[in-house]
C-alpha positions in Angstrom: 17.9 2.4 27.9 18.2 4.5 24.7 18.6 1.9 21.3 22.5 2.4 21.0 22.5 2.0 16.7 20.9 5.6 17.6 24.8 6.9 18.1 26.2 4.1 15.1 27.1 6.1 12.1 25.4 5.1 9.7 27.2 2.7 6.8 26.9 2.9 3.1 24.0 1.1 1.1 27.5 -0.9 -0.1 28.6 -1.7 3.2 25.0 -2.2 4.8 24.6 -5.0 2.3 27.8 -6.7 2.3 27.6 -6.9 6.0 23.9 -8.0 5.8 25.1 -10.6 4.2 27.7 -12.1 6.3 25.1 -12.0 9.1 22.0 -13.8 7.0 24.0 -15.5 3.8 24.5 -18.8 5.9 20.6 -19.5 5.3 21.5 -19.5 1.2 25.1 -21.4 1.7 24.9 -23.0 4.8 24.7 -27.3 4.2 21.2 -27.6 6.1 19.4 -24.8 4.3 21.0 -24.6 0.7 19.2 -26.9 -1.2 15.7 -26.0 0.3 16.8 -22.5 -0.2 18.6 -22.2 -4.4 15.5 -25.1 -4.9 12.8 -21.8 -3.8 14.7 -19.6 -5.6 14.8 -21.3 -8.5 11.3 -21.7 -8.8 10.2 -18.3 -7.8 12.7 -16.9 -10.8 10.8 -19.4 -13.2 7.8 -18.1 -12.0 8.8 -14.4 -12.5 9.5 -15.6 -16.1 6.1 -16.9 -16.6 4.4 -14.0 -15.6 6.7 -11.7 -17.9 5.6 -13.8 -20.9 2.0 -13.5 -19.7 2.7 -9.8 -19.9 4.0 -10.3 -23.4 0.7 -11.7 -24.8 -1.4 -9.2 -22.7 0.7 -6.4 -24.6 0.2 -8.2 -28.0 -3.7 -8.8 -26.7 -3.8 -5.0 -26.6 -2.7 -4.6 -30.2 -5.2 -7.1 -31.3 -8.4 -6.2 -29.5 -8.2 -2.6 -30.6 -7.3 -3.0 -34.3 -10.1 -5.5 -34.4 -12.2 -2.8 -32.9 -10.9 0.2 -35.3 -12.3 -1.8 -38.1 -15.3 -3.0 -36.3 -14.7 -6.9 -36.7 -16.9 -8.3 -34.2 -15.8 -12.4 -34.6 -12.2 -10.9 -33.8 -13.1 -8.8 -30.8 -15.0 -12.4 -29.2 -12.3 -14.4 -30.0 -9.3 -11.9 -27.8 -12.4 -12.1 -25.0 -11.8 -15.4 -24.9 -7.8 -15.4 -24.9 -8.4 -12.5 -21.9 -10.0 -14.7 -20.0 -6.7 -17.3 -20.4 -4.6 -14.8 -19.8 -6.0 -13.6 -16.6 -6.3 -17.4 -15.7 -2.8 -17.5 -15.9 -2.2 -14.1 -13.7 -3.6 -15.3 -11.3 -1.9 -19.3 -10.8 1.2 -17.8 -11.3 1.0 -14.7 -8.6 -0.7 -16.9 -6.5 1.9 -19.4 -6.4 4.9 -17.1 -6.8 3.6 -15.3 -3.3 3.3 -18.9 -2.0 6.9 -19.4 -2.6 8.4 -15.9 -1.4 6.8 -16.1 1.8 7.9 -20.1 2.0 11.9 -18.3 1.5 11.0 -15.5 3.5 9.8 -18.4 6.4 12.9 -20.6 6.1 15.4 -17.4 6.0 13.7 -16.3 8.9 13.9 -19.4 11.4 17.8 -20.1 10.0 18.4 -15.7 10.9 16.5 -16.3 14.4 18.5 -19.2 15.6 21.4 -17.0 15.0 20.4 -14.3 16.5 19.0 -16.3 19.6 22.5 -18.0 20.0 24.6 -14.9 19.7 22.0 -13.2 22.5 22.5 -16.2 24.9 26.5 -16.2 24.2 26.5 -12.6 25.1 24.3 -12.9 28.3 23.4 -9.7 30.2 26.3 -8.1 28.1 25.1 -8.1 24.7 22.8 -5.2 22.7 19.8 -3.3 24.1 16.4 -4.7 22.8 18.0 -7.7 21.7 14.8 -9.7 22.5 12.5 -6.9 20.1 15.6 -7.5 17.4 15.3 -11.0 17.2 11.7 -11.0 17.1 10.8 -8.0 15.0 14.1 -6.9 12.8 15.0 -10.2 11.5 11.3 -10.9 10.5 10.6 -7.6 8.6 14.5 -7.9 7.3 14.0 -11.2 5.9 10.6 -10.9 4.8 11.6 -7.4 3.1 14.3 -9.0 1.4 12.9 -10.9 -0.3 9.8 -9.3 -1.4 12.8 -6.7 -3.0 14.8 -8.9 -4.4 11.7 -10.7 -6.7 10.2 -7.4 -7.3 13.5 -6.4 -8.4 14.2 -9.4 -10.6 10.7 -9.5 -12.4 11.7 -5.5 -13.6 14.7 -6.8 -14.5 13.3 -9.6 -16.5 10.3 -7.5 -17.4 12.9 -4.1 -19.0 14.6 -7.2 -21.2 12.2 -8.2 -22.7 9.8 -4.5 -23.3 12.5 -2.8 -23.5 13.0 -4.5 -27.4 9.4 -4.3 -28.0 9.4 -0.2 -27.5 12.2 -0.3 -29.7 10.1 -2.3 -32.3 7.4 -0.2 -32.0 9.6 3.0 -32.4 10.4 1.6 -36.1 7.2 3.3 -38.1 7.5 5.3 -41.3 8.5 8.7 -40.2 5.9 11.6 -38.9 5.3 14.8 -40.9 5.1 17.5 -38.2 5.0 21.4 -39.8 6.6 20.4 -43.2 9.1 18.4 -41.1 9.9 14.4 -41.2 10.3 13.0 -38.0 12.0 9.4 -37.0 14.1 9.0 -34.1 15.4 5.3 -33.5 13.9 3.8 -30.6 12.4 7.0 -29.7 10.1 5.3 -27.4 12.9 3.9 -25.3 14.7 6.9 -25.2 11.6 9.3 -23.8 10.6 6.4 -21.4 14.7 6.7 -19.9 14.2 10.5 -19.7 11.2 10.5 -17.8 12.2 7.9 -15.1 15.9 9.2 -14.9 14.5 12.5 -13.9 11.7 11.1 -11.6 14.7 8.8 -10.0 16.8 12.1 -9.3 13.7 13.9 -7.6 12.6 10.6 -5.4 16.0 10.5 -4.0 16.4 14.1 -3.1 12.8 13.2 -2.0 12.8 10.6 0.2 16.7 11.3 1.6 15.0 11.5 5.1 13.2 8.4 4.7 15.8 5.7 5.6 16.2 8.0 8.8 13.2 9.0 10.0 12.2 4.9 9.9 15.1 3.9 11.8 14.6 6.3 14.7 10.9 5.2 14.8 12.4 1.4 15.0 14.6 2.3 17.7 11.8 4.2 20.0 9.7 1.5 19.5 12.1 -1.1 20.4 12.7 1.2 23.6 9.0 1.3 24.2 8.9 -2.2 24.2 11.9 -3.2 26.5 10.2 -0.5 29.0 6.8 -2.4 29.0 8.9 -5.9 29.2 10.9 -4.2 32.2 7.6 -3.4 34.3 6.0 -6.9 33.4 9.3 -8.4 35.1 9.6 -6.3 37.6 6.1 -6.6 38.6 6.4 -2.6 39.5 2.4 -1.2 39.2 3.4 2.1 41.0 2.2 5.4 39.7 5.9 5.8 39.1 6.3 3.7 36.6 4.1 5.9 34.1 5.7 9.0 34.0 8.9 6.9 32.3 6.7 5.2 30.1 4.8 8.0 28.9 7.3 10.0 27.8 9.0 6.7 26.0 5.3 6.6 24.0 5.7 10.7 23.5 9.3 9.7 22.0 6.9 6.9 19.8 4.5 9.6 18.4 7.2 12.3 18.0 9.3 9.6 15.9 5.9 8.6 14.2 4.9 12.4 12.6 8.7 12.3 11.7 8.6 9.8 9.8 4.7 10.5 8.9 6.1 13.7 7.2 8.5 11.7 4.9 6.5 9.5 3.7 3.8 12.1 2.6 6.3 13.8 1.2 7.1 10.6 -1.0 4.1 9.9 -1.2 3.0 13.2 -3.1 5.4 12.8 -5.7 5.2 9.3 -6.5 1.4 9.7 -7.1 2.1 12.7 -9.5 4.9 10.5 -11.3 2.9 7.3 -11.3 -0.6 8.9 -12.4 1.1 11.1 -14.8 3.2 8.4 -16.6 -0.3 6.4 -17.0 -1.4 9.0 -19.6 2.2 10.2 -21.1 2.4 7.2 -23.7 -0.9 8.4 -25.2 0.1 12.0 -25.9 4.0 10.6 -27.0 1.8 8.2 -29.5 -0.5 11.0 -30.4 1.3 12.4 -33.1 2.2 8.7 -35.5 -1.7 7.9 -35.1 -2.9 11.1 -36.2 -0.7 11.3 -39.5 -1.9 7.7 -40.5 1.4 5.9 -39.8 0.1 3.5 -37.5 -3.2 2.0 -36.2 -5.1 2.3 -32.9 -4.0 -0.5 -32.1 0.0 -0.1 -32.2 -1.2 3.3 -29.9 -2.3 1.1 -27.3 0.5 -1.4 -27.6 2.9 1.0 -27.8 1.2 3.2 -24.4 0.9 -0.1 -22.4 4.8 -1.4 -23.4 5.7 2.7 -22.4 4.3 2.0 -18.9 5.5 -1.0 -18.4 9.3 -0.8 -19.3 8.9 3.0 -16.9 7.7 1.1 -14.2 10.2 -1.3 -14.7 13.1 1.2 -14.3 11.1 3.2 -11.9 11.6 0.5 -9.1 13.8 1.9 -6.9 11.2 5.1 -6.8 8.3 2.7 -6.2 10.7 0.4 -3.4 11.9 3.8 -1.8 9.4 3.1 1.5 10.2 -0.5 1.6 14.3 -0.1 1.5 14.4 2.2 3.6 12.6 -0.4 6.1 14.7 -3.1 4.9 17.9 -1.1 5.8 16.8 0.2 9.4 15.8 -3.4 10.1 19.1 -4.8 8.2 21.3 -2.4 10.7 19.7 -3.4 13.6 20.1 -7.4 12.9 24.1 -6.5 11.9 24.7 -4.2 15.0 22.9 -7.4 17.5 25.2 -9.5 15.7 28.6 -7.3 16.2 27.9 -6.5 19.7 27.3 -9.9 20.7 30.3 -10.9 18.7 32.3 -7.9 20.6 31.2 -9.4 24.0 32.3 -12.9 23.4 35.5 -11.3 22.6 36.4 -9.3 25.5 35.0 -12.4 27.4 37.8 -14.8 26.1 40.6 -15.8 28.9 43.6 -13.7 28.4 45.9 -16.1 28.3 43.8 -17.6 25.1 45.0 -14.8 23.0 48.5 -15.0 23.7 50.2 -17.4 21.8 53.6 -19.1 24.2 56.6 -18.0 22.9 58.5 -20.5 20.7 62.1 -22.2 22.1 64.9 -21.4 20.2 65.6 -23.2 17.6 69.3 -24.0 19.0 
């Protein structure tokens, strides 16, 4: 049976979230789940914010080690070795235990989704969606699971663009540069080359990686088929020679979906390396310029480069998340379109005479 959100048109990113939501919110509202839930969150958000400050004093680090080295001050350059060695100490407790804690979310969202899902299925009986079984198992794990890997990635840039996003300023604020008889001082000119370069990066990716979201869903849904064949021989207990020739061209389906998608992705793929590895050395030849007319020191070059990179990777997210949203959403339609066709079936399964209400008496 061909996966029917195949022939679904396709909603919004608006819509596909909303209704996302009214499938899955219950886990983050819901009496049971609430507390365990905001309690998780809460945490993981604190632990975003510790790792944004530890990015803080890395950036200052930066600053430090390399003035200490432009004047050749060897007590100073031992001393940030030491405070590295901190700072990496704290990296790593806080990533550690902030991935402890989005898979603990992703976990309990998961189970709270499933059962569900599971009681929608049973409600609908024989009547409900097509690979309902391969839904349950597989969409609501990698839409949970994907959600929530987004949604801290997305909150650390957040948090992370707050706070660099005033240091670049800062750093912008140097006496002026003489270029060709010329002085030079833009305010915050930092800020405004790093929105310039994502902006147009953003507009490319999207153009880009347009086919992305597609090309993933129609792999999901020949997979699912694929699946719900294999389940159907199992059951049947059918071992004929038949039985390949329907399964074989179900896997053709598989591969044919696979280069589809195969081909978006390296077409993503071949721009985001160009836009990543190109933005790593950008900040140096934008800071060029200040160090070599003696305004600033080496070290406020490599402050300044690393505080660039971050606050571009910071707006760059959606570039960087393209691959994964467009899993989340194939995944996300899936779970919504299990949820309104078993909701559709209990409907139409309702006795007649249920939906009509009995006429009122007169009043006289």
């Amino acid at each position: 049976m061909a996966d029917d959100l195949a022939v679904r048109p396709r909603p919004g990113w608006r819509r596909a979230l909303r209704c996302f939501w009214t499938v899955a919110g219950g886990y983050w509202t819901g009496s049971g789940s609430r507390r365990e839930a905001l309690g998780l969150l809460a945490a993981l958000l604190a632990l975003n914010a510790a790792e944004v400050a530890l990015f803080l004093r890395f950036n200052t680090w930066n600053r430090d080690l390399f003035d200490a080295l432009e004047r050749r001050d060897a007590d100073v350059v031992l001393r940030e070795l030491v405070v590295l060695v901190v700072i990496v100490l704290g990296f790593c407790v806080v990533t550690s235990t902030a991935l402890l804690a989005r898979r603990r979310i992703a976990l309990g969202w998961r189970a709270w989704l499933s059962a569900r899902l599971t009681t929608d299925w049973l409600a609908a009986g024989t009547g409900g969606a097509a690979n309902a079984d391969g839904r349950i198992a597989e969409d609501a794990r990698v839409a949970t699971e994907e959600a929530v890997e987004l949604f801290a990635s997305f909150a650390n840039a957040l948090m992370t663009l707050s706070c660099f996003v005033g240091v670049l300023w800062a750093l912008s604020s140097h006496p002026p540069v003489t270029i060709g008889g010329m002085s030079l001082l833009v305010p915050g000119y930092l800020v405004w080359l790093a929105l310039i370069y994502v902006c147009t990066g953003l507009a490319i990716t999207l153009v880009v990686g347009r086919s992305l979201v597609r090309t993933t869903d129609h792999r999901q849904a020949m997979e699912a088929d694929y699946r719900a064949a294999l389940v159907r021989v199992r059951d049947t207990r059918m071992r004929s020679t038949a039985e390949g020739a329907p399964l074989a061209r179900l896997f053709g389906a598989v591969a044919g979906s696979f280069d589809r998608q195969s081909g978006a992705f390296a077409r993503l793929e071949f721009f985001v390396c160009w836009f990543t590895r190109f933005g790593l050395g950008l900040p140096f030849l934008i800071a060029t310029p200040a160090y070599l007319a003696g305004v600033v020191t080496l070290g406020w070059v490599m402050q300044a480069a690393q505080a660039f990179q971050t606050v571009a990777a910071a707006l760059s997210w959606p570039i960087g998340n393209m691959p994964r949203l467009a899993t989340w959403r194939a995944s996300a339609e899936r779970v919504i379109a299990l949820h309104e066709d078993a909701e559709a079936v209990a409907t139409a399964r309702q006795p007649v005479a249920s939906q009509r209400a009995p006429a009122k008496q007169p009043a006289w």
